[in-house]
PDB file of N, CA, C and O in Angstrom:
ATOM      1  N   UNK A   1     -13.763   1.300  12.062  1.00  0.00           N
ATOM      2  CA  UNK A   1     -12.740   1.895  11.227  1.00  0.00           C
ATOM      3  C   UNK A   1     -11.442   2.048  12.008  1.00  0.00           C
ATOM      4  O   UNK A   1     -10.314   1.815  11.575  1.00  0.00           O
ATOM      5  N   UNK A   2     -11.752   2.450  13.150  1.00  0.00           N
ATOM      6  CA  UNK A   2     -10.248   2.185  14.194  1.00  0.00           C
ATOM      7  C   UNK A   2      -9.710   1.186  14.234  1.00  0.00           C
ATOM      8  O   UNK A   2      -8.499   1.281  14.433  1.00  0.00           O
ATOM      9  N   UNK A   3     -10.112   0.186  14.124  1.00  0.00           N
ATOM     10  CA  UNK A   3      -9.235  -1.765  14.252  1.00  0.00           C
ATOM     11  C   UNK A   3      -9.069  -1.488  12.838  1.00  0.00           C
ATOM     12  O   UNK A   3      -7.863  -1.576  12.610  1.00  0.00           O
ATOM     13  N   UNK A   4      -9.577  -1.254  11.990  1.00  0.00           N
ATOM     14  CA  UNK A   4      -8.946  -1.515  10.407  1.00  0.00           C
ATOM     15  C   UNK A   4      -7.784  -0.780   9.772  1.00  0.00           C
ATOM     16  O   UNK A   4      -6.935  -1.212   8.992  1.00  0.00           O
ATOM     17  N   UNK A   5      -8.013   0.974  10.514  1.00  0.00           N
ATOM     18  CA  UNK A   5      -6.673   1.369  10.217  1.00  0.00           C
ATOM     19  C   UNK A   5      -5.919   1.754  11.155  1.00  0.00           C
ATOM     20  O   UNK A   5      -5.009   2.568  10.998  1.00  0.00           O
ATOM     21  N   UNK A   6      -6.361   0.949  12.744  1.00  0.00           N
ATOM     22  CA  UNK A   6      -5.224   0.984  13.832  1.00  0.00           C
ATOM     23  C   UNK A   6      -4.460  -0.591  13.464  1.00  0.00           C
ATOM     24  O   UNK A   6      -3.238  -0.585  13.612  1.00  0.00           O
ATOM     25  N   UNK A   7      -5.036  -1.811  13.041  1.00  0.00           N
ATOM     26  CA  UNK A   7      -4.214  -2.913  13.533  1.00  0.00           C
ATOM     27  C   UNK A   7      -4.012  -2.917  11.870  1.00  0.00           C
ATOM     28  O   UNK A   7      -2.978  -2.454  11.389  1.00  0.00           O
ATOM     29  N   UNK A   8      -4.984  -3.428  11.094  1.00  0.00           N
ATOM     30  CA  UNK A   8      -4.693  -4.219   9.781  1.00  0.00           C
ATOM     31  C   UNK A   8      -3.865  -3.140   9.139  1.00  0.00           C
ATOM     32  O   UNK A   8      -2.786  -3.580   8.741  1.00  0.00           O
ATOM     33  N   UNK A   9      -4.095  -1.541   8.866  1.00  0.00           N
ATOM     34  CA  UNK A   9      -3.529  -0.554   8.114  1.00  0.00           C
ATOM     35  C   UNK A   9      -2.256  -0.542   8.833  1.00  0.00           C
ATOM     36  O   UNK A   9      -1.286  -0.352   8.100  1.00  0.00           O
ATOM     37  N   UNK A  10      -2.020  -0.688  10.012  1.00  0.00           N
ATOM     38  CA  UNK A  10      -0.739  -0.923  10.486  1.00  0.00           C
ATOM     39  C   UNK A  10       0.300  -2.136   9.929  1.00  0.00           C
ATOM     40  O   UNK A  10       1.374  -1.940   9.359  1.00  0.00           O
ATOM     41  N   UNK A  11      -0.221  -3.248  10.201  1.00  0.00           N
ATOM     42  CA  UNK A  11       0.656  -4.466   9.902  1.00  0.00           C
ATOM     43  C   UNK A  11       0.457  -4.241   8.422  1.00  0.00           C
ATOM     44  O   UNK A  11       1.310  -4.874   7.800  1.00  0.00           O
ATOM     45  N   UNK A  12      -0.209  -3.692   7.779  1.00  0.00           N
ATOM     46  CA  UNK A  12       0.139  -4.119   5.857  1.00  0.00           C
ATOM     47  C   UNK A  12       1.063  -2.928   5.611  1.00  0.00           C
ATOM     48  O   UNK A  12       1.918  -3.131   4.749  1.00  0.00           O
ATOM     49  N   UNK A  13       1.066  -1.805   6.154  1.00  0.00           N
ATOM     50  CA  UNK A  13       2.175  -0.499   6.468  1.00  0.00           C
ATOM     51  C   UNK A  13       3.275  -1.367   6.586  1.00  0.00           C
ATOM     52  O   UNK A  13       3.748  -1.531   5.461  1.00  0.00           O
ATOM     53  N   UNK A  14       3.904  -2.003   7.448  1.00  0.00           N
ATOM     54  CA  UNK A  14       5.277  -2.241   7.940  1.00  0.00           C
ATOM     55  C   UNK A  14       5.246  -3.740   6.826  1.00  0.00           C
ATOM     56  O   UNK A  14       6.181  -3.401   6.100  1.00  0.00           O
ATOM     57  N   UNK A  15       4.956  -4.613   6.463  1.00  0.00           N
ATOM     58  CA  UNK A  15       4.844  -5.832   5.563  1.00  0.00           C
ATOM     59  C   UNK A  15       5.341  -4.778   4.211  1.00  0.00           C
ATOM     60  O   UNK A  15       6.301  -4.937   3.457  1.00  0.00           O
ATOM     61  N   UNK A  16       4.598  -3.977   4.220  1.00  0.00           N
ATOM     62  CA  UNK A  16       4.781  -3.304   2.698  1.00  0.00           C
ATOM     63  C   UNK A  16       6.208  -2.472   3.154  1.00  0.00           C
ATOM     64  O   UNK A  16       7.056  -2.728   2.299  1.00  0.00           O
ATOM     65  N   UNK A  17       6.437  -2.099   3.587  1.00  0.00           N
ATOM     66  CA  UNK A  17       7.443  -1.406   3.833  1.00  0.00           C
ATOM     67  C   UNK A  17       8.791  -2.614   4.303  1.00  0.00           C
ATOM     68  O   UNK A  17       9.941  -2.181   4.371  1.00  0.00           O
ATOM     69  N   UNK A  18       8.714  -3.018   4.383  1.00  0.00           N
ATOM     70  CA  UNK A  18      10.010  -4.261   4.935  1.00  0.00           C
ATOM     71  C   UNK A  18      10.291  -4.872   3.639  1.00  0.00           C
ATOM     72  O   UNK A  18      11.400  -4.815   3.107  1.00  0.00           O
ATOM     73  N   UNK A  19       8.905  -5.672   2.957  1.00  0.00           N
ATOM     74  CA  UNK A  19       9.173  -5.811   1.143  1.00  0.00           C
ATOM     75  C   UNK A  19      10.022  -4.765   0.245  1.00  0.00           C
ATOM     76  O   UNK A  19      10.951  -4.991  -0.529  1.00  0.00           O
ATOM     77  N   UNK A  20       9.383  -3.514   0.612  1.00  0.00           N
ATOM     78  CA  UNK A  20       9.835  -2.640  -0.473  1.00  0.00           C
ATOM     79  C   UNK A  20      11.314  -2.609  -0.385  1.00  0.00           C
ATOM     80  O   UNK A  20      12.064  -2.487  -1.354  1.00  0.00           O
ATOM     81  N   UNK A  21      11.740  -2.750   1.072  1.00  0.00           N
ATOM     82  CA  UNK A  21      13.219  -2.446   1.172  1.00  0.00           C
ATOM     83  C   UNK A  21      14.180  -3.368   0.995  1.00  0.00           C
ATOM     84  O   UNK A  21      15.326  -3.012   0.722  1.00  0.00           O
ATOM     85  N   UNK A  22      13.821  -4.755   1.136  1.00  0.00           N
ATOM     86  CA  UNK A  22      13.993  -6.121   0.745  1.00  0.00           C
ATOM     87  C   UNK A  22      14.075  -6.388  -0.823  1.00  0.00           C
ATOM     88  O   UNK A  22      15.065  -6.978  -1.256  1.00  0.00           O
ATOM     89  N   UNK A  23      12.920  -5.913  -1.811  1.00  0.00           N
ATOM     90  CA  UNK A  23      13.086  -5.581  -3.198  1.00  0.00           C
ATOM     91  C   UNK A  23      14.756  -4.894  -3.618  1.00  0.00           C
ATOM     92  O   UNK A  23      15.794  -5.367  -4.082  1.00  0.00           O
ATOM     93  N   UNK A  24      14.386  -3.801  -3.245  1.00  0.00           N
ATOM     94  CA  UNK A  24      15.513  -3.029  -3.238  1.00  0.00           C
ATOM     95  C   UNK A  24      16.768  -3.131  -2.965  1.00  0.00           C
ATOM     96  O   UNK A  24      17.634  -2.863  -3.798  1.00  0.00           O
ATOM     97  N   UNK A  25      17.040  -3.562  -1.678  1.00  0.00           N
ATOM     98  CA  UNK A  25      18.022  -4.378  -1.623  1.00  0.00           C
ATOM     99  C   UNK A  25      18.783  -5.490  -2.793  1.00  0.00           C
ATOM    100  O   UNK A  25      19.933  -5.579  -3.223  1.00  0.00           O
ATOM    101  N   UNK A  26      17.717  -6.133  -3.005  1.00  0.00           N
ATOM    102  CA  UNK A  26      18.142  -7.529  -3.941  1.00  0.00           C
ATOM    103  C   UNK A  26      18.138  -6.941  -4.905  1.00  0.00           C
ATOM    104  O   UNK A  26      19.180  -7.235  -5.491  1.00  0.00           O
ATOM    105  N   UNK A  27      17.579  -6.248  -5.471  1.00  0.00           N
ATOM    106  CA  UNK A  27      17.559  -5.886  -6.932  1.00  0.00           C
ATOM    107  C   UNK A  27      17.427  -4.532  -7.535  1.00  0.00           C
ATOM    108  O   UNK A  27      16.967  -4.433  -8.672  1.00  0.00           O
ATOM    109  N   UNK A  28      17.806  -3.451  -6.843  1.00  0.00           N
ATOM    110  CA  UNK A  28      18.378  -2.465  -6.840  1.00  0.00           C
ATOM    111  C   UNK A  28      17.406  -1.212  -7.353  1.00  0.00           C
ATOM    112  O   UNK A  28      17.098  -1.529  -8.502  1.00  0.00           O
ATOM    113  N   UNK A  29      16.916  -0.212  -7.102  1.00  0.00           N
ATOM    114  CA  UNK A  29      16.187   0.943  -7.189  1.00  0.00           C
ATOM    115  C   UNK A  29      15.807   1.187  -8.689  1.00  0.00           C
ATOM    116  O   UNK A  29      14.674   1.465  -9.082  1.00  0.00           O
ATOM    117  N   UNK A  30      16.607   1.082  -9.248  1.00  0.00           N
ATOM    118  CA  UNK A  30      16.692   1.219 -10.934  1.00  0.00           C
ATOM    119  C   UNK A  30      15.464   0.132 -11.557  1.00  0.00           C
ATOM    120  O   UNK A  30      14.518   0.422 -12.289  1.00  0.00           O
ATOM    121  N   UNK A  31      15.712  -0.740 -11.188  1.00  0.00           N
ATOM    122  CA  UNK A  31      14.701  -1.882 -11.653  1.00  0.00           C
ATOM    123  C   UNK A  31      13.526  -1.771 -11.047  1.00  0.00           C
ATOM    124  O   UNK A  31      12.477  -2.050 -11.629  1.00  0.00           O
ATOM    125  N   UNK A  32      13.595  -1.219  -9.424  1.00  0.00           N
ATOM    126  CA  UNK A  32      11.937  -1.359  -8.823  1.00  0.00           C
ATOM    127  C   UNK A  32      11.114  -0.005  -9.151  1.00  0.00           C
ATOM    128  O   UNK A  32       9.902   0.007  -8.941  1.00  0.00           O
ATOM    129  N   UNK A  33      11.937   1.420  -9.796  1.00  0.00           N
ATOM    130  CA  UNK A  33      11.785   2.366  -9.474  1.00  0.00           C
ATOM    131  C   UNK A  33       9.981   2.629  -9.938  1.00  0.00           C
ATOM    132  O   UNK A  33       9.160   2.793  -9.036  1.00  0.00           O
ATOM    133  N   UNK A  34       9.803   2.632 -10.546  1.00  0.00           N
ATOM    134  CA  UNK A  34       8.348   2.690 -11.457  1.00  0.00           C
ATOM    135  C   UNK A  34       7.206   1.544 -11.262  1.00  0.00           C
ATOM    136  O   UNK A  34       6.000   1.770 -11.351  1.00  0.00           O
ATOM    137  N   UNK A  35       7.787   0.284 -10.983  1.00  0.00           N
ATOM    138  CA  UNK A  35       6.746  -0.191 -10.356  1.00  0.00           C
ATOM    139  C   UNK A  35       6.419   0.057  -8.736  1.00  0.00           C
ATOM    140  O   UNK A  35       5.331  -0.228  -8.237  1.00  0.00           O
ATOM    141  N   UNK A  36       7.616   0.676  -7.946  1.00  0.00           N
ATOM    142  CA  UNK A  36       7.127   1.133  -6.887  1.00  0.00           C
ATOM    143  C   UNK A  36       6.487   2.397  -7.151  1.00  0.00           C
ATOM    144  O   UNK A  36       6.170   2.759  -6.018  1.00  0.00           O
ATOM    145  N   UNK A  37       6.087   3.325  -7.982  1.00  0.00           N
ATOM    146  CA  UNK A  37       5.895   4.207  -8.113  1.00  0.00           C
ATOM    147  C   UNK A  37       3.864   3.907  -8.274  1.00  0.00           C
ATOM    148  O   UNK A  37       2.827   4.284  -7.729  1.00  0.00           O
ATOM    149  N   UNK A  38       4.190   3.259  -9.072  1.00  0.00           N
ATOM    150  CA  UNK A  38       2.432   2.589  -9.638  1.00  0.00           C
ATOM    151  C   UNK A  38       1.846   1.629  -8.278  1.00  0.00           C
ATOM    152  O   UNK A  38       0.649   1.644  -7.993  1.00  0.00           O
ATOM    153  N   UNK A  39       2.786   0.857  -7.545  1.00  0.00           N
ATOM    154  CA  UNK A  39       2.397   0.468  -6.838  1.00  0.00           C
ATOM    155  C   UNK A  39       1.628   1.280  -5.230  1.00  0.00           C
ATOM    156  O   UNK A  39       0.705   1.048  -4.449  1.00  0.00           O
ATOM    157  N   UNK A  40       2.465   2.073  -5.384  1.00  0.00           N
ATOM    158  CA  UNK A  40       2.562   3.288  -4.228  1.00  0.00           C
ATOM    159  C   UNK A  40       0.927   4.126  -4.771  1.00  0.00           C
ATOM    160  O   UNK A  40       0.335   4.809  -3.935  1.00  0.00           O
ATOM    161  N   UNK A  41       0.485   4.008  -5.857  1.00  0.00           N
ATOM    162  CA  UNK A  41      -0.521   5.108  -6.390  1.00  0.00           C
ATOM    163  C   UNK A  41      -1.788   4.053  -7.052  1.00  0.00           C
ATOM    164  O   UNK A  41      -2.864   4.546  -7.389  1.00  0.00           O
ATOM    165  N   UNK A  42      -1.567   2.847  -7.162  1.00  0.00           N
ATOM    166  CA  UNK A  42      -3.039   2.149  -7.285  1.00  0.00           C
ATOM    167  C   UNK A  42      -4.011   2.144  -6.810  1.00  0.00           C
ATOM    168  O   UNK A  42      -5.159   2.114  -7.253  1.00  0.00           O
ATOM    169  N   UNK A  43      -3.390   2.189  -5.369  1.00  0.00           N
ATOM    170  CA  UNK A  43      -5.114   2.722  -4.458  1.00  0.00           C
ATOM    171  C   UNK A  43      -5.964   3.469  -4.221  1.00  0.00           C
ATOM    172  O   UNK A  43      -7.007   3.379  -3.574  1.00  0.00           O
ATOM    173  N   UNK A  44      -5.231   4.676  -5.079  1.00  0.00           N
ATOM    174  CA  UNK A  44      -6.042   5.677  -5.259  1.00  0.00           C
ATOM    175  C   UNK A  44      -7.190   5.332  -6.264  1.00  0.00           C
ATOM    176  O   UNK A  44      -8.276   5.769  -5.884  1.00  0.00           O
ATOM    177  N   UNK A  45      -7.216   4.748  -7.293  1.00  0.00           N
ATOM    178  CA  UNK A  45      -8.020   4.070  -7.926  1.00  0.00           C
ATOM    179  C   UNK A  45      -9.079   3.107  -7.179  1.00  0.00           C
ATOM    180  O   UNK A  45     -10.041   2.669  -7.809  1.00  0.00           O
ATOM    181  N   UNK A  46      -8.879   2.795  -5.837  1.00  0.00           N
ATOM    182  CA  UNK A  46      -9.786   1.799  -5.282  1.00  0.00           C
ATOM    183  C   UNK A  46     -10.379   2.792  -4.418  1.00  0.00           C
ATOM    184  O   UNK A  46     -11.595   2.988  -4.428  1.00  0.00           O
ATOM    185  N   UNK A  47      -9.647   3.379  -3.731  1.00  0.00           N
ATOM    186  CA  UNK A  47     -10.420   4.500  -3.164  1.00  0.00           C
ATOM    187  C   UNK A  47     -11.406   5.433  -4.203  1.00  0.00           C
ATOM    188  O   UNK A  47     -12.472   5.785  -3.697  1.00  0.00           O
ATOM    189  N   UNK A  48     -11.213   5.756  -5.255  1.00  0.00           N
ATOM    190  CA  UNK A  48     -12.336   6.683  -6.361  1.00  0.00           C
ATOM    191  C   UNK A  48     -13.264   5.418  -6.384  1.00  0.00           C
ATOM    192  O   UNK A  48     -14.414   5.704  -6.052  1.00  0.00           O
ATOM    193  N   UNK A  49     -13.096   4.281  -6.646  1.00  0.00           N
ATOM    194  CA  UNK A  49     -14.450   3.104  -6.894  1.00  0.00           C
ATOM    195  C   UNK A  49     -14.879   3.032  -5.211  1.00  0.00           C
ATOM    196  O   UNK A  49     -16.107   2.939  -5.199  1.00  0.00           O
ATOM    197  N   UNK A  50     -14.551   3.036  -4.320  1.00  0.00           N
ATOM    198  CA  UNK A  50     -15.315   2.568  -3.424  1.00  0.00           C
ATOM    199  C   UNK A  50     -16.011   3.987  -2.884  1.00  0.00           C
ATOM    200  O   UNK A  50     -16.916   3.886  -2.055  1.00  0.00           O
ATOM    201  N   UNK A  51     -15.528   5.530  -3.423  1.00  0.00           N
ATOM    202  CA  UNK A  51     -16.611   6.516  -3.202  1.00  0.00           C
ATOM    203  C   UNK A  51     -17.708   6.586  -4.059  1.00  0.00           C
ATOM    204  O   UNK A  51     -18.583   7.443  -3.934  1.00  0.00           O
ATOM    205  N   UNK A  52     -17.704   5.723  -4.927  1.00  0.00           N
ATOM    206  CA  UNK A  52     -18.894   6.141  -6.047  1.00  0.00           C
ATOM    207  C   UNK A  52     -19.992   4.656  -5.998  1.00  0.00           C
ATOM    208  O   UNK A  52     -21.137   4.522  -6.429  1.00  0.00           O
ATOM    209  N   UNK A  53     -19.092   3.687  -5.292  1.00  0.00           N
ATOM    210  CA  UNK A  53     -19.754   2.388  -5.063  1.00  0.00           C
ATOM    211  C   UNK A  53     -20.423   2.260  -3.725  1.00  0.00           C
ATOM    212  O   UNK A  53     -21.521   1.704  -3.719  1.00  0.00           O
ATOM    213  N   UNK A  54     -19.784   2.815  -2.270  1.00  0.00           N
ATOM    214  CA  UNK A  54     -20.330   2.681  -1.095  1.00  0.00           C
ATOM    215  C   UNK A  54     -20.734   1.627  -0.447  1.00  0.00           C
ATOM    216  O   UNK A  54     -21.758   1.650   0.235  1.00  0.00           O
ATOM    217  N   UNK A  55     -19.911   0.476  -0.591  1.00  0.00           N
ATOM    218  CA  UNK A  55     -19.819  -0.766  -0.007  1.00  0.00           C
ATOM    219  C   UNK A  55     -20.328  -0.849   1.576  1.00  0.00           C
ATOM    220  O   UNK A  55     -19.884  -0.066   2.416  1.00  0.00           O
ATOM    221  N   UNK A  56     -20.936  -1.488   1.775  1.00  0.00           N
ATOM    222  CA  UNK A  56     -21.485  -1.855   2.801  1.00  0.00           C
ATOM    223  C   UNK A  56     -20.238  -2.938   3.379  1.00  0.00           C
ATOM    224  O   UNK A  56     -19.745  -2.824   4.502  1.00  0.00           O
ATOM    225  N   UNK A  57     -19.906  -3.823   2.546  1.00  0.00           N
ATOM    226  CA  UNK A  57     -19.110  -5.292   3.667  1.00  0.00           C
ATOM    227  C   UNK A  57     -17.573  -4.049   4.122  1.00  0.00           C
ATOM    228  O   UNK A  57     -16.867  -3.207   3.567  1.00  0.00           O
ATOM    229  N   UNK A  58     -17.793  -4.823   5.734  1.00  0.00           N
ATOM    230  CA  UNK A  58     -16.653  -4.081   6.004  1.00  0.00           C
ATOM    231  C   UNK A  58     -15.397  -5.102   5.349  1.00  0.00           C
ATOM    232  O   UNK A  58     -14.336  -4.479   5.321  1.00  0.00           O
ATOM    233  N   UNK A  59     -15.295  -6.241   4.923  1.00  0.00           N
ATOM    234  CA  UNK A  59     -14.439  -7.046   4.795  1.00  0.00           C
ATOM    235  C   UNK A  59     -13.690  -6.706   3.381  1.00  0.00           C
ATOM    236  O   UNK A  59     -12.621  -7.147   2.958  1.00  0.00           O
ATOM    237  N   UNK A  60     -14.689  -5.685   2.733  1.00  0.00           N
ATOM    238  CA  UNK A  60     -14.291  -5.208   1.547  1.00  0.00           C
ATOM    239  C   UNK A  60     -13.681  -4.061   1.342  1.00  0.00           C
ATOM    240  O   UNK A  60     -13.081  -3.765   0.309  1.00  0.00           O
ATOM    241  N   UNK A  61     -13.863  -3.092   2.713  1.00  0.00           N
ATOM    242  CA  UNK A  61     -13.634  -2.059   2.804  1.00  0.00           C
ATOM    243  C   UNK A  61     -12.215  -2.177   3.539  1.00  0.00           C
ATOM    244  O   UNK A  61     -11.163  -1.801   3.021  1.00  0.00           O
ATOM    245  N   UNK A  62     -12.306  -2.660   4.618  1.00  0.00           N
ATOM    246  CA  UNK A  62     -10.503  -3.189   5.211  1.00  0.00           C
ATOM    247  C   UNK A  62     -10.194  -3.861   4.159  1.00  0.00           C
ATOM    248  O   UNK A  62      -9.320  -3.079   3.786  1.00  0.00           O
ATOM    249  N   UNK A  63     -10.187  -4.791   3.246  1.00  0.00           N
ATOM    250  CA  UNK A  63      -9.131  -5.098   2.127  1.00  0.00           C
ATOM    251  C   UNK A  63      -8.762  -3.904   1.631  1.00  0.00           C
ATOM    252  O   UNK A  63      -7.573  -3.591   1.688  1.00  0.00           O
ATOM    253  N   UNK A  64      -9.823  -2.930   0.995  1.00  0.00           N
ATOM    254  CA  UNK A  64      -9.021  -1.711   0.145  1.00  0.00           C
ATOM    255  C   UNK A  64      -8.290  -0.667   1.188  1.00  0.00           C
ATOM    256  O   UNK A  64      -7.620   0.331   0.922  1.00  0.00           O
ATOM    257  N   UNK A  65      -8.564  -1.104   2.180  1.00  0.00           N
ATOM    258  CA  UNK A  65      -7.424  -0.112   3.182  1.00  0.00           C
ATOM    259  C   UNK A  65      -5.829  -0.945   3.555  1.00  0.00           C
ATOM    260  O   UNK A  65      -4.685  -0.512   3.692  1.00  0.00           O
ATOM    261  N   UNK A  66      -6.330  -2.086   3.614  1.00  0.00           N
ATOM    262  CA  UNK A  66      -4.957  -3.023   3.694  1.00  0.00           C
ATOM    263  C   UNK A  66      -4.330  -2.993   2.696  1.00  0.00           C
ATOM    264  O   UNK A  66      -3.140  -3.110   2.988  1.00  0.00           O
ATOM    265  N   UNK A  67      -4.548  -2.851   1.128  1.00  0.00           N
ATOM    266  CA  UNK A  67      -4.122  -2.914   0.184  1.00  0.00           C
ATOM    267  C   UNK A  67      -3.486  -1.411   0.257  1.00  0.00           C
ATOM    268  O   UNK A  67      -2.257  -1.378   0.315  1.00  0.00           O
ATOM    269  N   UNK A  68      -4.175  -0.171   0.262  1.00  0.00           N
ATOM    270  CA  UNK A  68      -3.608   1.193   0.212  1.00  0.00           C
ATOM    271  C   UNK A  68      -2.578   1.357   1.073  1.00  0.00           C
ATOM    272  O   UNK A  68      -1.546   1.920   0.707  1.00  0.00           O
ATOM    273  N   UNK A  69      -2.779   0.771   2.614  1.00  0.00           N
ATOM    274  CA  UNK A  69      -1.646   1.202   3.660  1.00  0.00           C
ATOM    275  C   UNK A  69      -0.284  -0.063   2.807  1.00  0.00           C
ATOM    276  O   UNK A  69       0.876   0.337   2.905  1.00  0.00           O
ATOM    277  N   UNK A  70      -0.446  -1.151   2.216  1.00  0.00           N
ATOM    278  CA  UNK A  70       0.412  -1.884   2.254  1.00  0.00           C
ATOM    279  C   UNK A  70       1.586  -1.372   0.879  1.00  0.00           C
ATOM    280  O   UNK A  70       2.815  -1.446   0.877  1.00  0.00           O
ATOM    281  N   UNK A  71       0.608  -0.830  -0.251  1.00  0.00           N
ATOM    282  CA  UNK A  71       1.289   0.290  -1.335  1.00  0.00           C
ATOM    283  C   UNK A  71       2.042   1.123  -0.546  1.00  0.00           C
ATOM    284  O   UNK A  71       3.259   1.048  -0.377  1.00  0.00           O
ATOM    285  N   UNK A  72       1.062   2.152   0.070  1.00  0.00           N
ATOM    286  CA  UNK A  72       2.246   3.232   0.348  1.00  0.00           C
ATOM    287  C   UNK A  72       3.232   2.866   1.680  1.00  0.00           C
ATOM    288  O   UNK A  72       3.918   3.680   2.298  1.00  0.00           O
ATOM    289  N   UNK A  73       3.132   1.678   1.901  1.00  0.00           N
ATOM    290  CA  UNK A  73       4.811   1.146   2.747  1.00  0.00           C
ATOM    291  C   UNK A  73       5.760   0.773   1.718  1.00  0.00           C
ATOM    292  O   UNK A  73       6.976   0.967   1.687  1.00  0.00           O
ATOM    293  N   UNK A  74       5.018   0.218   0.901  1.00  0.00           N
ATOM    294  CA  UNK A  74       6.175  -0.310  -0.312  1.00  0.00           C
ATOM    295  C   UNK A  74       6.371   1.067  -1.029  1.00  0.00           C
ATOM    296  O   UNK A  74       7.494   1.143  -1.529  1.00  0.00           O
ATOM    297  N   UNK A  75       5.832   1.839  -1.162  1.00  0.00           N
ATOM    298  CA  UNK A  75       6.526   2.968  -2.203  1.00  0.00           C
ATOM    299  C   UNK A  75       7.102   4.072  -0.969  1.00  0.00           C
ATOM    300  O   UNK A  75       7.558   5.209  -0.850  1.00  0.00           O
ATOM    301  N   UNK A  76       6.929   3.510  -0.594  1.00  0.00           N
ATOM    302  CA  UNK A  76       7.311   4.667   1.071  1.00  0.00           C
ATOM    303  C   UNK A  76       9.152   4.613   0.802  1.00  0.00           C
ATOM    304  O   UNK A  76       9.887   5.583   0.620  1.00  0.00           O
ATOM    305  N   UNK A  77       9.491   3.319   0.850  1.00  0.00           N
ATOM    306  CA  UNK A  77      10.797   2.821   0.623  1.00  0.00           C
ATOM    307  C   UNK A  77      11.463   3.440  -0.202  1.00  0.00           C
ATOM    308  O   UNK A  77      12.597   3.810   0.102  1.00  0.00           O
ATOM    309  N   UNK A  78      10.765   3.782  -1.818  1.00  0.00           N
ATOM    310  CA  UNK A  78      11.436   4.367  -2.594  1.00  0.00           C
ATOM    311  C   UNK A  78      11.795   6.093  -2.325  1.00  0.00           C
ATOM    312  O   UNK A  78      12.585   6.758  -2.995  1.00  0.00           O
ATOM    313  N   UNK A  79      11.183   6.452  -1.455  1.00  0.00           N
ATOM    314  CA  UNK A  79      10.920   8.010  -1.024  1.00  0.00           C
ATOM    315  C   UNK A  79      12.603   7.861  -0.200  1.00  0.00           C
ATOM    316  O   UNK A  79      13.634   8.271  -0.732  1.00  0.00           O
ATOM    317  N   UNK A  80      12.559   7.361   0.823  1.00  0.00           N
ATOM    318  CA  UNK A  80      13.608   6.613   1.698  1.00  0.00           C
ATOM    319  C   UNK A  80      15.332   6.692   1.093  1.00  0.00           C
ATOM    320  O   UNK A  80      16.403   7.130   1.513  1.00  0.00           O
ATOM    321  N   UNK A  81      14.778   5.915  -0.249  1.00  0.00           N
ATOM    322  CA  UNK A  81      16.034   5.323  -0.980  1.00  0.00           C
ATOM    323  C   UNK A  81      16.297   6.908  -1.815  1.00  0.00           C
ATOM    324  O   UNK A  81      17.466   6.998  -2.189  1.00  0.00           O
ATOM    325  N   UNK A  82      15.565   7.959  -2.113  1.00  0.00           N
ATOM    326  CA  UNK A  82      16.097   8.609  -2.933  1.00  0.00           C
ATOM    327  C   UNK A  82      16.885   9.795  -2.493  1.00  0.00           C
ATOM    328  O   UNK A  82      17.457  10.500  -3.325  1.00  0.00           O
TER     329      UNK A  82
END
């Protein structure tokens, strides 16, 4: 669990977060505001299925952590911008 949310939860953190601000940039807060918002809060939904499911593959379990750290870099941005 340390390599998954020391290296991978790291690099999908800063990827998601460099996008979000890159979005934003180009196309301005108004337009991203709500899908960064949903985006930033989907994983909470993967996190409730993987406590009630208890996955064994770790390959499944670092995806839903790469996916959560990589949301809240991208909605991190909008926190940033406001």
């Amino acid at each position: 669990m340390g390599i998954i949310y020391g290296t991978v939860g790291v690099i999908a953190l800063m990827l998601g977060g460099l996008l979000g601000g890159y979005v934003v940039y180009k196309k301005g807060l108004k337009l991203w505001l709500w899908p960064m918002v949903l985006i930033m809060h989907l994983p909470d939904l993967i996190f409730v299925y993987l406590s009630q499911a208890l996955p064994q593959s770790l390959w499944f379990v670092g995806s839903a952590v790469a996916l959560e750290q990589f949301g809240y870099g991208f909605g991190l941005r909008l926190t940033l911008c406001i």
